[in-house]
C-alpha positions in Angstrom: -72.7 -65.0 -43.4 -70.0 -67.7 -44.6 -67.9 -68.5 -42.1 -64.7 -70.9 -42.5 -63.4 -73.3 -40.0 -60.4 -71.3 -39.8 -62.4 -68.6 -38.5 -64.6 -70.7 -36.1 -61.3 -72.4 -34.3 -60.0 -69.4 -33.5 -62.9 -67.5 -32.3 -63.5 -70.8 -30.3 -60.7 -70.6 -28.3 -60.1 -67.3 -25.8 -56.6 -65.7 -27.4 -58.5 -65.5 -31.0 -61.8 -63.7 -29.1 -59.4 -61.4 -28.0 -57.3 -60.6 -31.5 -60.7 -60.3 -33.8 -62.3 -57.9 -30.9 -59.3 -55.9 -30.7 -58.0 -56.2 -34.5 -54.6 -57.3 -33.8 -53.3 -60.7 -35.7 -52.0 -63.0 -33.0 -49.5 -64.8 -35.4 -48.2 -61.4 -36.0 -48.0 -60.6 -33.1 -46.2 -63.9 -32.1 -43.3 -63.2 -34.7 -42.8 -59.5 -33.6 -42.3 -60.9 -30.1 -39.9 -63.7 -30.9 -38.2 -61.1 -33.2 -38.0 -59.0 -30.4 -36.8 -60.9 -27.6 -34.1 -62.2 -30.6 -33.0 -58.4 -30.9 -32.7 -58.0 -27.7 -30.9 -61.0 -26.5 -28.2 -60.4 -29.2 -28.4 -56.5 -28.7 -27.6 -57.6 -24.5 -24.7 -59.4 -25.3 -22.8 -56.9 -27.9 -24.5 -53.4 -27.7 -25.4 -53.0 -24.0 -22.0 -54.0 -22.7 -20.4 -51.3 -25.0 -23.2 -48.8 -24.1 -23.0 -49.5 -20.6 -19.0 -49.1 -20.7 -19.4 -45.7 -22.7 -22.4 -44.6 -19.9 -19.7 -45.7 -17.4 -17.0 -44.2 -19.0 -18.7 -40.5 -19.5 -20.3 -40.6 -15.6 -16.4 -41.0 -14.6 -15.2 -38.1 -16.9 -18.3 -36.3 -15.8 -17.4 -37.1 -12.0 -13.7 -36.0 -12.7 -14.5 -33.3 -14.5 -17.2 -32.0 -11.3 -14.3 -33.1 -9.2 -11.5 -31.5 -11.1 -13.9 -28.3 -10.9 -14.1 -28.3 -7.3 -10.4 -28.2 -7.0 -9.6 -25.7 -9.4 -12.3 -23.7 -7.2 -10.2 -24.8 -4.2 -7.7 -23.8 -5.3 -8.7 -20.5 -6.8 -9.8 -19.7 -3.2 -6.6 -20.7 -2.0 -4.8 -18.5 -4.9 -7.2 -15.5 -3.8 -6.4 -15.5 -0.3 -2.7 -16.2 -0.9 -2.9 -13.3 -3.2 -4.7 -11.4 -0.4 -2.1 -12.2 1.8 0.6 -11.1 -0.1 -1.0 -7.9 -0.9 -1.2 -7.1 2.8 2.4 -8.1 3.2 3.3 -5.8 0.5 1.2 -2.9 2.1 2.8 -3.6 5.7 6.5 -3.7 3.9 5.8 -0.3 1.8 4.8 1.3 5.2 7.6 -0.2 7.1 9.9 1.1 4.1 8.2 4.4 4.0 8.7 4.6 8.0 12.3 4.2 7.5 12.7 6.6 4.6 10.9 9.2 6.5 13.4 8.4 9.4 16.0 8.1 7.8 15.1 12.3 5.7 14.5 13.1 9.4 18.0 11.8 11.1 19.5 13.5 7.3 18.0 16.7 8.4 19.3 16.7 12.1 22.6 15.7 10.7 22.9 18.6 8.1 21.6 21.5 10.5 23.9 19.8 12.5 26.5 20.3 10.4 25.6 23.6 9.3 24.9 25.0 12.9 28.9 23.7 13.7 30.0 25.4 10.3 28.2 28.7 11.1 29.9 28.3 14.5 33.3 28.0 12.7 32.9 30.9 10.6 31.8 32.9 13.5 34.6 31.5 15.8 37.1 32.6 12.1 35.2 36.0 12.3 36.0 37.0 15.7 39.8 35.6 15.7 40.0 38.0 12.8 38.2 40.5 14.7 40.2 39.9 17.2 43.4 40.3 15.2 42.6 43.3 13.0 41.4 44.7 16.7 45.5 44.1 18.1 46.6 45.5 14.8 44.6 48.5 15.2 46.1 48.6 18.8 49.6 47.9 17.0 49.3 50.8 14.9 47.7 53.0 17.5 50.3 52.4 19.7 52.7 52.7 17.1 51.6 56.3 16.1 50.9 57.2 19.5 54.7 56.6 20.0 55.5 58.5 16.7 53.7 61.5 17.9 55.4 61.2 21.0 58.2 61.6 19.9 56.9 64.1 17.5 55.6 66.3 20.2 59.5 65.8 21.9 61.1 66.8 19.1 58.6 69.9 19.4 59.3 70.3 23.6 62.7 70.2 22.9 62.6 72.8 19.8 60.6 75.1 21.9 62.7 76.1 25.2 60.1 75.1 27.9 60.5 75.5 31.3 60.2 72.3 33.1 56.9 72.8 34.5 55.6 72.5 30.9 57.9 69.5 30.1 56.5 67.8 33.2 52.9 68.5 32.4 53.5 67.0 28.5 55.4 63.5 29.6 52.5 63.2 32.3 49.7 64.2 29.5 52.1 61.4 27.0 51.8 58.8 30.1 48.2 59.2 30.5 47.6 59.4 26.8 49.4 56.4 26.3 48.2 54.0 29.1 44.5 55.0 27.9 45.3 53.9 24.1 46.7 50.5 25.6 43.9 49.7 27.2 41.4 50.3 24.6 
């Protein structure tokens, strides 16, 4: 087997035992990690205060946004039971005005048989003053041809020659006759 002095230096020393057991170049390796920490020193001064900002930014709007939820939920609950409130408010006040309509039919009821109980009594109080007057009339006219046959049944006493104790016994039949008729 050939082997260089390239080869022999760095097998000698410890970090070249480790890259030819493992396979991995060590000058490869070297660059990679200078290119890296390179990257990354220019990637922490412009990209990771921007990302950070952006992350910052979005956990605010996130934190508003949950925020903002949780008051519109408040609030919501807050809508509900005002809503719930005025909905019992609205029940009480269609009851209270349902109350006063049925009092108010009732009190319109006792006014109009009221009314009508006072207009039947009229007409019945107008009934029996015409009663009443239709009642004299009749007495008017009964008297009235009471008197005309009275004088009828004279005319007739006196036509006829009675003796007096007929004449006597006809005015005292007339008398009674006509005291009766009166007070019917």
């Amino acid at each position: 087997m050939h082997v260089t002095m390239h080869q022999f230096v760095l097998a000698d020393s410890g970090f070249g035992a480790l890259s030819s057991g493992l396979g991995v170049n060590a000058l490869a390796f070297l660059s990679q990690l200078v290119s890296f920490g390179i990257v990354f020193f220019i990637l922490r001064i412009y990209a990771f205060p921007v990302i950070i900002r952006l992350l910052n930014e979005r956990e605010t709007r996130i934190r508003e946004g949950i925020e903002n939820a949780e008051k519109a939920k408040l609030d919501l609950a807050n809508a509900n039971k005002q809503a719930e409130q005025l909905l019992i408010k609205a029940r009480q006040d269609a009851q209270a005005t349902i109350e006063r309509a049925e009092k108010t039919a009732q009190q319109e009821s006792a006014r109009i048989i009221e009314d009508a109980h006072t207009r039947a009594q009229q007409i019945g109080e107008q009934q029996s003053a015409r009663i009443q007057q239709e009642a004299s009339r009749a007495r008017n006219e009964l008297s009235r041809l009471v008197v005309d046959l009275s004088i009828n049944a004279a005319g007739q006493v006196i036509e006829r020659s009675v003796d007096s104790k007929d004449n006597r016994r006809l005015v005292q039949e007339f008398v009674t006759a006509s005291s009766d008729s009166r007070r019917q």
